[in-house]
One Martini backbone bead per residue (centre of mass of N, CA, C, O) as a GRO file, in nm:
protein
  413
    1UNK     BB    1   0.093   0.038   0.025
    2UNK     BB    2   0.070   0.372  -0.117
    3UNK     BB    3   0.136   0.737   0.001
    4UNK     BB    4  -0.025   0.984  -0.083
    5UNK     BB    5   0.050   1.331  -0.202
    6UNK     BB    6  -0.058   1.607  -0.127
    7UNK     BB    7  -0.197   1.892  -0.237
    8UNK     BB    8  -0.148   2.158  -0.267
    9UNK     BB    9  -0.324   2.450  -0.135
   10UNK     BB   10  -0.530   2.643  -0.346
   11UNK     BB   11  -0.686   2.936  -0.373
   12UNK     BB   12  -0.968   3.051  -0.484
   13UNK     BB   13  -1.002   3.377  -0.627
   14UNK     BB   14  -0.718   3.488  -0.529
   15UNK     BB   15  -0.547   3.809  -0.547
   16UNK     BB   16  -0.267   4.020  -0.554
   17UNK     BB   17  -0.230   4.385  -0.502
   18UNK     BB   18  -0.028   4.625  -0.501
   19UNK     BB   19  -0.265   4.817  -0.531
   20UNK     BB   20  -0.503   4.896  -0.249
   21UNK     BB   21  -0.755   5.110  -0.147
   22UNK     BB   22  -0.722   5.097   0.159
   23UNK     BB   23  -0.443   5.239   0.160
   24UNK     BB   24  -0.501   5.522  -0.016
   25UNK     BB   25  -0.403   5.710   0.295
   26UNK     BB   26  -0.103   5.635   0.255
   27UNK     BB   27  -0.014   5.737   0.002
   28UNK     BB   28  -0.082   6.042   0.067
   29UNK     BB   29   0.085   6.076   0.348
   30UNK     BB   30   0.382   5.996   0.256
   31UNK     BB   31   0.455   6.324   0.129
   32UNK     BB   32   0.325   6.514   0.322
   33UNK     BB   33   0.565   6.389   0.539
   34UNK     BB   34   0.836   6.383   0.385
   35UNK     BB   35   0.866   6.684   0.271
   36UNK     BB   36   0.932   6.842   0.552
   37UNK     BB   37   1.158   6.680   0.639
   38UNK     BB   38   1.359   6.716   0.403
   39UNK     BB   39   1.357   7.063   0.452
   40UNK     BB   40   1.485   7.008   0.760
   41UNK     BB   41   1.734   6.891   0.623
   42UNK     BB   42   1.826   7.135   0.471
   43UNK     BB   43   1.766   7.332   0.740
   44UNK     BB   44   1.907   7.255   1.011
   45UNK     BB   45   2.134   7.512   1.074
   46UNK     BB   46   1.895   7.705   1.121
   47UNK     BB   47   1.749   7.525   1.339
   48UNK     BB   48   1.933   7.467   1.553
   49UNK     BB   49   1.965   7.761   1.592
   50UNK     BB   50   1.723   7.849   1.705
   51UNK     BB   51   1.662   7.647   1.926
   52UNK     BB   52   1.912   7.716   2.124
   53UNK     BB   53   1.784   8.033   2.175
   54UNK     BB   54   1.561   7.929   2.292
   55UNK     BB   55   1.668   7.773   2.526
   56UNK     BB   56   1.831   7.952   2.663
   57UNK     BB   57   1.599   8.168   2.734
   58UNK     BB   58   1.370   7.938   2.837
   59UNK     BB   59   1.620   7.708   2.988
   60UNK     BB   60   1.722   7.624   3.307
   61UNK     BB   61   2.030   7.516   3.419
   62UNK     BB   62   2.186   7.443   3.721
   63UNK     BB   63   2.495   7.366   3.753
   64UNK     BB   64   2.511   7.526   4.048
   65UNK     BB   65   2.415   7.424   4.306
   66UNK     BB   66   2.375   7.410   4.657
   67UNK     BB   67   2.545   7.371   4.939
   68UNK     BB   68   2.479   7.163   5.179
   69UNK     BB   69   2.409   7.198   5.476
   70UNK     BB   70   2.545   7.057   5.763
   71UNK     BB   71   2.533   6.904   6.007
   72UNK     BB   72   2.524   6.958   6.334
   73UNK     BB   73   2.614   6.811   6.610
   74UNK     BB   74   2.483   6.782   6.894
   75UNK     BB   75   2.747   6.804   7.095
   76UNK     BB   76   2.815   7.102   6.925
   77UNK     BB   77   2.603   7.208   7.003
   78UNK     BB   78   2.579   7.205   7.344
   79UNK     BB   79   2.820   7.369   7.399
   80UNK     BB   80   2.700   7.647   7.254
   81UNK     BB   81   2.488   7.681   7.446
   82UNK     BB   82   2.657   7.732   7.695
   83UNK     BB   83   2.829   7.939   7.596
   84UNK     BB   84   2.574   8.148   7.511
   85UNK     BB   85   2.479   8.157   7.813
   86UNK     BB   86   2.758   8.303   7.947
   87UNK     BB   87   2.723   8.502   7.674
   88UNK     BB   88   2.437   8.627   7.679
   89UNK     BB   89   2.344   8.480   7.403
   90UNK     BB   90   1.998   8.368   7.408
   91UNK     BB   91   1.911   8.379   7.089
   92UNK     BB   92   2.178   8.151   7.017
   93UNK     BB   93   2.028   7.936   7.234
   94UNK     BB   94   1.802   7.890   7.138
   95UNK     BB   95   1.867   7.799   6.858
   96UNK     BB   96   2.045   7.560   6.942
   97UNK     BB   97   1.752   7.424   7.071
   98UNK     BB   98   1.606   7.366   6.812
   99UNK     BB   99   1.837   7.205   6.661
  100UNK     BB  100   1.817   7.005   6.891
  101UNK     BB  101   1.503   6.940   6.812
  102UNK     BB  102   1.544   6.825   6.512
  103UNK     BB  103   1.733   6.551   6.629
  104UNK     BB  104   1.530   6.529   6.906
  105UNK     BB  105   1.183   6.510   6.903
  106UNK     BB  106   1.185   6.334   7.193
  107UNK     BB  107   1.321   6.545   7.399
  108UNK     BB  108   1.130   6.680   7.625
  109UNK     BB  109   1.304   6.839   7.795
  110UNK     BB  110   1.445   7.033   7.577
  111UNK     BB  111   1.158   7.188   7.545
  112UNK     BB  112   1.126   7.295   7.831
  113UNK     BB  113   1.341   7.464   7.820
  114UNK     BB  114   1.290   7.617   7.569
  115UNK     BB  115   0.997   7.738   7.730
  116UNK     BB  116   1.142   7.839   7.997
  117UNK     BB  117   1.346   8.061   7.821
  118UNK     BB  118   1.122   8.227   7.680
  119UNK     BB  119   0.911   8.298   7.922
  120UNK     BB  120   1.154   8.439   8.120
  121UNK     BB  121   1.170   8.676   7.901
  122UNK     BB  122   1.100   8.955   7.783
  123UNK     BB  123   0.796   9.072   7.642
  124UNK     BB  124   0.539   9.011   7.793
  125UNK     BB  125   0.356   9.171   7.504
  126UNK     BB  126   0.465   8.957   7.282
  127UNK     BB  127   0.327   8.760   7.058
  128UNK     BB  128   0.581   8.619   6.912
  129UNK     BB  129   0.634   8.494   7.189
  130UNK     BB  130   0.398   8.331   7.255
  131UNK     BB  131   0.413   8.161   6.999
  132UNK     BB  132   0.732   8.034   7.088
  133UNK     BB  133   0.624   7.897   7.375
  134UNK     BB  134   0.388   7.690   7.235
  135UNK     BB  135   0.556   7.550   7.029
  136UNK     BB  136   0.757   7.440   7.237
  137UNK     BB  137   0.536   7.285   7.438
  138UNK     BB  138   0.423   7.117   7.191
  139UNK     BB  139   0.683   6.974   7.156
  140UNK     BB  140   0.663   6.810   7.445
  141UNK     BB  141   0.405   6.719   7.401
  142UNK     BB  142   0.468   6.522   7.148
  143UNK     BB  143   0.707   6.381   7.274
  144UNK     BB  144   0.538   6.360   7.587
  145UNK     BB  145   0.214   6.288   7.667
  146UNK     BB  146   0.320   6.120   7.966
  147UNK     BB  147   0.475   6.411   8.048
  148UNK     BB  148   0.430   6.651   8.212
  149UNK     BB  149   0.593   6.890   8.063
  150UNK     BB  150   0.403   6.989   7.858
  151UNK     BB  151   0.171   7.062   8.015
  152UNK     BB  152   0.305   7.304   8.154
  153UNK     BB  153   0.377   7.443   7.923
  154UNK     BB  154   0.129   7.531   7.817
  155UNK     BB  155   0.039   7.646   8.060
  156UNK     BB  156   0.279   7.880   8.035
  157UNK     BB  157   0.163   7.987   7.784
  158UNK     BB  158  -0.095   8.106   7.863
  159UNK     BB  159  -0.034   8.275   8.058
  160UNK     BB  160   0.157   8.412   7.914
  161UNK     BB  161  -0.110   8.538   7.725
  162UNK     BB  162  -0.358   8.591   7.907
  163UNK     BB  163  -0.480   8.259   7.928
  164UNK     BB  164  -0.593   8.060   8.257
  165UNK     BB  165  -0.813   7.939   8.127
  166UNK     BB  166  -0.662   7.752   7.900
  167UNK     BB  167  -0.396   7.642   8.130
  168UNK     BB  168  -0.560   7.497   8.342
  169UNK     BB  169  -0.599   7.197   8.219
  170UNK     BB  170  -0.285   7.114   8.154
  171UNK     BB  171  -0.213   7.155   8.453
  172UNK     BB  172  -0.419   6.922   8.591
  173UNK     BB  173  -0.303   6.689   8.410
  174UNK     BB  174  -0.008   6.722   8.563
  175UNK     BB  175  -0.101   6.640   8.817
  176UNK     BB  176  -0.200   6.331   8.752
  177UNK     BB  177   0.132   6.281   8.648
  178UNK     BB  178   0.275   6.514   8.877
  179UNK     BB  179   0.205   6.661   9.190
  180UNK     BB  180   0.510   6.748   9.276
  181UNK     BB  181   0.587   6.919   9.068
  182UNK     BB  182   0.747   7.280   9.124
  183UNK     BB  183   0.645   7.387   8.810
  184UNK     BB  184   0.359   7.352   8.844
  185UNK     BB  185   0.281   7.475   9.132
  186UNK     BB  186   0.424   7.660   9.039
  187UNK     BB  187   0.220   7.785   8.785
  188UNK     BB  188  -0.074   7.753   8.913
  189UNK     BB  189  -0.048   7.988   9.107
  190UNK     BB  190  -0.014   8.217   8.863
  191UNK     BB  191  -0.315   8.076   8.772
  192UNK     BB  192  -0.484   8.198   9.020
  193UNK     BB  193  -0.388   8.466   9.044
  194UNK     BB  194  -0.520   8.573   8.757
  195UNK     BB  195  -0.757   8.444   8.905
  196UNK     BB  196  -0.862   8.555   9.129
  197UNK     BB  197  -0.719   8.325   9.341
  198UNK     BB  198  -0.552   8.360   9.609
  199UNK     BB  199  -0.604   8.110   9.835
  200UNK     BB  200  -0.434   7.908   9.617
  201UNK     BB  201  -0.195   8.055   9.546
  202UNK     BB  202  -0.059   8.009   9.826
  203UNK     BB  203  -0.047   7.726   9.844
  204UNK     BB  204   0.074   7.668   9.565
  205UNK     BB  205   0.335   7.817   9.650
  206UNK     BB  206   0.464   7.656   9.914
  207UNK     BB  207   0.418   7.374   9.709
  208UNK     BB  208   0.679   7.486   9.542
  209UNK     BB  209   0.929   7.572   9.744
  210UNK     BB  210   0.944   7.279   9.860
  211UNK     BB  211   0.996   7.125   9.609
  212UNK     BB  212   1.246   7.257   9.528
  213UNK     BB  213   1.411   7.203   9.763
  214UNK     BB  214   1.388   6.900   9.786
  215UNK     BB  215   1.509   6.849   9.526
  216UNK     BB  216   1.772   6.647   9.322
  217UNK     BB  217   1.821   6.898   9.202
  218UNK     BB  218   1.758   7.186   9.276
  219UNK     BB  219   1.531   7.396   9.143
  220UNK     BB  220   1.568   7.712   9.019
  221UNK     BB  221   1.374   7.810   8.862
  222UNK     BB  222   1.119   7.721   9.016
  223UNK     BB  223   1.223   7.888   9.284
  224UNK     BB  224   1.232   8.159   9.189
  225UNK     BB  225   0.951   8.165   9.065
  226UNK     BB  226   0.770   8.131   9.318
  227UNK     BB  227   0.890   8.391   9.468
  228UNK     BB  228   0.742   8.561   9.262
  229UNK     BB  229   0.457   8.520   9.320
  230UNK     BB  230   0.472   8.566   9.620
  231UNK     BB  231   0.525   8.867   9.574
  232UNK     BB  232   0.268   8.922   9.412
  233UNK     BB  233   0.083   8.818   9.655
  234UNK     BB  234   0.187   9.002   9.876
  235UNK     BB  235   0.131   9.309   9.717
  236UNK     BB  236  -0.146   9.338   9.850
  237UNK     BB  237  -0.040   9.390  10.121
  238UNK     BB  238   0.348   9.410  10.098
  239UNK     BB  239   0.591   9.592   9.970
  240UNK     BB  240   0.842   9.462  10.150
  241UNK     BB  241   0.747   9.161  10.148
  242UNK     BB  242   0.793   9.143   9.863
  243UNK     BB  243   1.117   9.228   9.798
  244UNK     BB  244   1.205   9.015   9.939
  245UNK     BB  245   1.069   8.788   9.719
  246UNK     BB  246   1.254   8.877   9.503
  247UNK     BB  247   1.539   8.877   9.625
  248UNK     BB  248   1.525   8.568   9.637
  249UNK     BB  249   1.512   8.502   9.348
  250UNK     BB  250   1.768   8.644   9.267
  251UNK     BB  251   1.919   8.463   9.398
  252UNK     BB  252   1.843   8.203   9.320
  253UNK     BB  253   1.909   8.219   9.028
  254UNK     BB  254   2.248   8.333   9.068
  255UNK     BB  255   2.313   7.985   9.100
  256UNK     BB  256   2.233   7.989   8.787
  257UNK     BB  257   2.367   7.989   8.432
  258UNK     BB  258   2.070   7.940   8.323
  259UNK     BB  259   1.860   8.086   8.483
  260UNK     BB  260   1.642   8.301   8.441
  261UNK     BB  261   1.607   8.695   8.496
  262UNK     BB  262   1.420   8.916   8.357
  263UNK     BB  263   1.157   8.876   8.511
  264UNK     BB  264   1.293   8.975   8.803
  265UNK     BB  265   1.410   9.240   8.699
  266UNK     BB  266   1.153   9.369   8.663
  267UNK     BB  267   0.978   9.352   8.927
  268UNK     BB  268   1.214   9.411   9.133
  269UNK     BB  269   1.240   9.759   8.972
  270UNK     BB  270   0.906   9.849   9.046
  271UNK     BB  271   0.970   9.802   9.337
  272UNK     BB  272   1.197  10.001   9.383
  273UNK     BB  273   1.017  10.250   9.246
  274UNK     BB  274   0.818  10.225   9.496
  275UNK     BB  275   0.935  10.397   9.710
  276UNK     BB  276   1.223  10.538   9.591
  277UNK     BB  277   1.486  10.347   9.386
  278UNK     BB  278   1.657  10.355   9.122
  279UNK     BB  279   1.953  10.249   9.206
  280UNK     BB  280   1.852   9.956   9.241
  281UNK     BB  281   1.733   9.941   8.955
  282UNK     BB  282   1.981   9.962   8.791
  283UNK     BB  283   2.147   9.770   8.901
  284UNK     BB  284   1.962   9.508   8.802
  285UNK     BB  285   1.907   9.571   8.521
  286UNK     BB  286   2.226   9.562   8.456
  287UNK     BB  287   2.259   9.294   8.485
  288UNK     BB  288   2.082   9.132   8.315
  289UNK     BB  289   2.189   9.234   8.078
  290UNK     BB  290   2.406   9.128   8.092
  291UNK     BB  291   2.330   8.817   8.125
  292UNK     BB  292   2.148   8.944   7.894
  293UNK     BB  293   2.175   9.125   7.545
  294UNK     BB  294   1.883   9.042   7.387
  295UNK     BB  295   1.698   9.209   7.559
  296UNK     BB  296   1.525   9.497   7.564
  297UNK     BB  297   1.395   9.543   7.817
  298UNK     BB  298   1.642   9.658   7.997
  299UNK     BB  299   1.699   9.903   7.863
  300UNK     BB  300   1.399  10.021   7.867
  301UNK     BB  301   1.397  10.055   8.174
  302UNK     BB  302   1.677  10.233   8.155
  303UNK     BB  303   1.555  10.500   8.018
  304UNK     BB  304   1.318  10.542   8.191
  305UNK     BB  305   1.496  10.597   8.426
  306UNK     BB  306   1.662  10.854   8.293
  307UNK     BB  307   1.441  11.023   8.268
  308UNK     BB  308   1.325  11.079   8.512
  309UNK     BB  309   1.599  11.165   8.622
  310UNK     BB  310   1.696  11.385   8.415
  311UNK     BB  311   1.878  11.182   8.117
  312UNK     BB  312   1.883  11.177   7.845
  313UNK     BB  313   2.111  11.072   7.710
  314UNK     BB  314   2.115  10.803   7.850
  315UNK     BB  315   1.818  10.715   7.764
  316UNK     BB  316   1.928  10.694   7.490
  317UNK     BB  317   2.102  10.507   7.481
  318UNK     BB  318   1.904  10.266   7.585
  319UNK     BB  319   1.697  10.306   7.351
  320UNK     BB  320   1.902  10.226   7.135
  321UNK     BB  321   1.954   9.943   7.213
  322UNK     BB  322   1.672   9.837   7.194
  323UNK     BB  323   1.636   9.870   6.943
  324UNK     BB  324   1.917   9.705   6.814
  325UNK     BB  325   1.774   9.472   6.891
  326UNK     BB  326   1.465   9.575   6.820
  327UNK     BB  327   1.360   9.747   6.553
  328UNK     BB  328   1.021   9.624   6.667
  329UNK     BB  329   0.990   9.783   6.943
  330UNK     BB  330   0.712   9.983   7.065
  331UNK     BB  331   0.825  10.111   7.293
  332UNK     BB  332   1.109  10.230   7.225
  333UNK     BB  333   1.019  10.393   6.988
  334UNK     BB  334   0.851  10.576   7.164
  335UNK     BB  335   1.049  10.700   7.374
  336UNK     BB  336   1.256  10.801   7.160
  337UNK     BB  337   1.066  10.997   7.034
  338UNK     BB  338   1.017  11.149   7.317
  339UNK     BB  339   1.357  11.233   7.360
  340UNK     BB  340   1.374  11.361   7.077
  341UNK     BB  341   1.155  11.584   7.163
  342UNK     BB  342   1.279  11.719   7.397
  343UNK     BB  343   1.559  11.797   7.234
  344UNK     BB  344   1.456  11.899   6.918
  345UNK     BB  345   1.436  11.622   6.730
  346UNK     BB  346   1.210  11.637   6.508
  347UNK     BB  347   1.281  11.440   6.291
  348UNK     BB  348   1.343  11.205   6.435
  349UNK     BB  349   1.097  11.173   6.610
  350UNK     BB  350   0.889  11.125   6.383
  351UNK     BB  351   1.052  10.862   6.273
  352UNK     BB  352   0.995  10.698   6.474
  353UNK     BB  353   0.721  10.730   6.575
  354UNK     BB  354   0.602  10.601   6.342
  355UNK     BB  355   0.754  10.322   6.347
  356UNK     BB  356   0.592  10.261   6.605
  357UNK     BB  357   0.290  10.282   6.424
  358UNK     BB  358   0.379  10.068   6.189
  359UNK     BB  359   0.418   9.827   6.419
  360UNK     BB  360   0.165   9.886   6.626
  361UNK     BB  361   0.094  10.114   6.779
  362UNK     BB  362  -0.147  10.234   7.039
  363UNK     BB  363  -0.020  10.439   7.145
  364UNK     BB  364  -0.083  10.810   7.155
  365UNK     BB  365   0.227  10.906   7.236
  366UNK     BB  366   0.297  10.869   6.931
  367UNK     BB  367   0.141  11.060   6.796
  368UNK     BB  368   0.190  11.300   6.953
  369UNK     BB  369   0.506  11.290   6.840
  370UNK     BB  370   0.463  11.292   6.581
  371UNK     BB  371   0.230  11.567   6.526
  372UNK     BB  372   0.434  11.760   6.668
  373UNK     BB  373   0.691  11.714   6.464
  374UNK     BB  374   0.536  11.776   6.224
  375UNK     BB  375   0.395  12.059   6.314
  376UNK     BB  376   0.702  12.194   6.364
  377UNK     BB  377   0.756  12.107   6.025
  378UNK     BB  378   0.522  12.218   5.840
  379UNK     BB  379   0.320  11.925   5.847
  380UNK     BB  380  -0.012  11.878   5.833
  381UNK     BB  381  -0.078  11.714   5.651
  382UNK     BB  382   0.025  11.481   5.842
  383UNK     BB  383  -0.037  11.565   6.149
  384UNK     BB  384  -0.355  11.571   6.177
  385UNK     BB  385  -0.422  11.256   6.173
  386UNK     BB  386  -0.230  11.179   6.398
  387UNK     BB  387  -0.406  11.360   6.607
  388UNK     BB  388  -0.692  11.225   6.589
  389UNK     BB  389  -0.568  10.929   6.614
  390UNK     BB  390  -0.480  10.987   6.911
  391UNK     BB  391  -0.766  11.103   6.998
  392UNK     BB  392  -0.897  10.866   7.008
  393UNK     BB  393  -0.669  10.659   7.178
  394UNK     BB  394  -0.752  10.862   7.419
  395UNK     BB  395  -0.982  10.764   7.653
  396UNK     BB  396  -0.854  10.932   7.946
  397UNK     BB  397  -0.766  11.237   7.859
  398UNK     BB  398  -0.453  11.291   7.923
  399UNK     BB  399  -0.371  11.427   7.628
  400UNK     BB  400  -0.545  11.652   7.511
  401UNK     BB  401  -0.413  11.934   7.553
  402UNK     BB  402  -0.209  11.840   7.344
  403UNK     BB  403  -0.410  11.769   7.095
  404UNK     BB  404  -0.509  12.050   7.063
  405UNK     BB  405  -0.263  12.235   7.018
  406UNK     BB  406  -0.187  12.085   6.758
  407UNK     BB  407  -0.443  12.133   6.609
  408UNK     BB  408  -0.425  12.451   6.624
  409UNK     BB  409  -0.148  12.498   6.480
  410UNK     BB  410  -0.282  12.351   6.209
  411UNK     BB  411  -0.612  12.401   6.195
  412UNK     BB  412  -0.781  12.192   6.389
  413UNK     BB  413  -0.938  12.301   6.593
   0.00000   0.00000   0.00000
């Protein structure tokens, strides 16, 4: 038996064409894509040129990026901070502990401390003090909610923003935590006080002196600040018996060359003032400064006191280093403005005063020493608003004799 080969298959009807209808789309657009392809190739030298000149014009490429900041060492920060604060640039101070806070995330005392390194100096008044005081809270609050130290710190900035009533809950949360911690009950002690609640305040200062002096090492912050409560709430009393807690406060600060002392120095010097002596205010004063040099507000109260005892020179030295150290402080810049006007610095005392109504001041008499050095620099037409919107803000009529004055003198009275 045979097996026969079977024969190829070929499809009967179908025949292959060259051209085809289907296609008759594509055979049109390949000359209409060849010829301008071509006509680029033959203009490349002109096309590159253009195109080059255009990308230098509108593509930047920076060749030279910026070299990235090297991180500074924990351990070399932690030097630096110590340097800083013994140098009294505690401005320089905060700073490299923020930078040892990007480090350490988690290190609740390091934002505590430098909770109450900013809480505990400078101008009571500056609202940028309350938020970085708030932020630095924040972050110890953050870094360990079942820590006390957060808490208080919370606590600290809202009482220290003038608001005790917000301060309360986070205090009494740290009391849940560590009842007995000598900064939380000076603390509390403060913000009984602002509420005037006085005899909590009294009792929450007793076991705050006594639990910073039990402490090891003896809580040096905490026992200063308690003193100072005590002091404030002497004085409702006894302004020699508050003098004593505040002197007491002050020992006990300059026994620690990390602890806070500005704000000691301000309570101290306004008790100096109320007796008077003067010169044991500018003492204390002089001391702090020495040992902060970046805060305003020392040099501000020894200006303020060097006008007062009829010194006008000095009073301009240390109101002009105010300024120096803050020049948006509007204390200094009104007060500076005060003495550039009784010297008869007419364009001078105007430019200061505008910029501390620049800078947001509503002293009344910031307007008043604008209106009237502008008023007799022949300026009417600007020192007018300025005399008007300062009795606008002249409340209880202090200033009106002065402020109808300069009206007078412009025709707008």
């Amino acid at each position: 038996m045979y097996l026969r080969t079977p024969k190829r298959y070929t499809a009967k009807g179908k025949r292959r064409y060259l051209f085809n209808l289907r296609w008759l789309w594509l055979y049109i657009l390949f000359p209409i894509a060849l010829i301008p392809l071509l006509l680029l190739w033959n203009a490349r030298e002109t096309v590159s040129q253009h195109v080059g000149d255009w990308a230098s014009r509108n593509i930047k490429i920076d060749l030279n990026p910026p070299t990235p900041t090297p991180t500074i060492p924990a351990a070399d920060l932690r030097v630096r901070y110590m340097s800083y604060l013994q140098a009294g640039s505690l401005n320089n101070a905060i700073a490299a502990l923020w930078s040892l806070g990007d480090l350490a995330p988690n290190d609740v005392q390091l934002f505590a401390t430098l909770a109450r390194l900013i809480a505990l100096r400078g101008d009571p008044d500056d609202k940028a003090r309350h938020a970085e005081i708030l932020r630095a809270a924040t972050a110890a609050l953050n870094a360990d909610p079942e820590a006390p130290e957060g808490w208080i710190m919370s606590g600290l900035a809202y009482n220290s923003s003038g608001k005790p009533q917000l301060a309360l809950p986070y205090l009494l949360r740290a009391r849940d935590l560590e009842p007995r911690n000598p900064m939380l009950l000076a603390v509390l002690a403060d913000t009984y006080d602002d509420l005037d609640r006085p005899d909590e305040a009294a009792r929450y200062v007793e076991q705050a002196i006594e639990a910073a002096k039990a402490s090891s090492p003896i809580d040096v912050t905490a026992l200063a600040y308690a003193y100072v409560v005590q002091g404030n709430l002497i004085s409702r009393t006894s302004g020699a018996e508050a003098i004593r807690a505040y002197e007491e406060a002050w020992r006990v600060a300059q026994s620690d060359p990390t602890a806070p002392r500005g704000y000691i120095a301000q309570w101290i010097a306004a008790s100096y003032l109320n007796r008077p002596d003067s010169d044991k205010a500018i003492r204390v004063l002089q001391e702090a400064f020495d040992r902060d040099k970046d805060d305003p507000i020392n040099p501000y109260l020894l200006g303020r006191i060097y006008l007062n005892r009829g010194d006008p020179n000095q009073a301009r030295t240390y109101l002009e280093r105010c300024r120096d150290i803050d020049p948006k402080q509007v204390k200094c810049l009104r007060w500076l403005g005060t003495v550039l006007y009784r010297t008869q610095n007419y364009q001078r005392a105007a430019e200061v005063a505008l910029q501390a109504i620049e800078h947001g001041s509503q002293d009344p008499a910031a307007y008043l020493v604008a209106g009237l050095s502008l008023s007799l620099l022949n300026r009417c037409s600007d020192a007018l608003p300025l005399l008007r919107e300062g009795m606008r803000l002249d409340a209880n009529g202090a200033l009106a004799s002065q402020f109808q004055d300069g009206l007078r003198q412009c025709g707008g009275g």
